[in-house]
C-alpha positions in Angstrom: 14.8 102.9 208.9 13.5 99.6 210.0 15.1 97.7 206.5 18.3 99.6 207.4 18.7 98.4 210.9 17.9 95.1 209.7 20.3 94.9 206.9 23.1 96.3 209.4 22.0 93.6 212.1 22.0 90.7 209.4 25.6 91.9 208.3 26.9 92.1 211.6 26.0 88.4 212.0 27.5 87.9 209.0 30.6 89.2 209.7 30.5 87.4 213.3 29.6 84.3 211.1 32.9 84.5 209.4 35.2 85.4 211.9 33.8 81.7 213.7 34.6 80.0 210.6 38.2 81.9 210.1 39.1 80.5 213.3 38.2 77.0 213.1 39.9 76.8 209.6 42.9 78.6 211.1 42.9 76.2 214.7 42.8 73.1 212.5 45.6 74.1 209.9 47.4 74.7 213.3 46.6 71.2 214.6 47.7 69.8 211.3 50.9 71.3 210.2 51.7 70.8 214.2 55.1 68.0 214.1 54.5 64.6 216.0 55.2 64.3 219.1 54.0 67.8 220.2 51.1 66.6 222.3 48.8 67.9 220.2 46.2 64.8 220.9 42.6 65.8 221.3 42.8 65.2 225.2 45.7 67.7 225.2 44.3 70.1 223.4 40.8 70.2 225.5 42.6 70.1 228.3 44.4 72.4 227.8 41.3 74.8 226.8 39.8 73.2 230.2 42.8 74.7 232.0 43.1 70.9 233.2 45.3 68.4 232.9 45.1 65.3 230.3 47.0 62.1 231.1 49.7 60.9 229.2 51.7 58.0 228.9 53.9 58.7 231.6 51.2 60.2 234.0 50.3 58.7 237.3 46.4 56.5 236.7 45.2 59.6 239.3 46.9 62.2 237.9 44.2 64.5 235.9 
């Protein structure tokens, strides 16, 4: 009982594992086949996982 449990909690990782990986392959491709111009920078992008603000070009120096 003990070997099963095991192998199902070692699979479950697995899968977990996997899924991680799917989506970092999947977020990159994104940021890649993204046009220019889209504000796709890497301050954007954290930002915008921050639920902040990044400053751009035509941004204010306080503006954040």
């Amino acid at each position: 009982m003990k070997t099963q449990r095991a192998l199902s909690d070692e699979q479950e990782r697995l899968r977990i594992e996997g899924l991680r990986v799917l989506a970092l392959i999947i977020a990159r491709r994104a940021l890649n086949d993204a046009p220019t111009g889209t504000n796709r920078s890497p301050n954007r992008i954290a930002a915008a996982r921050n639920g902040t603000r990044a400053r751009g070009r035509s941004d204010p120096k306080g503006a954040v």
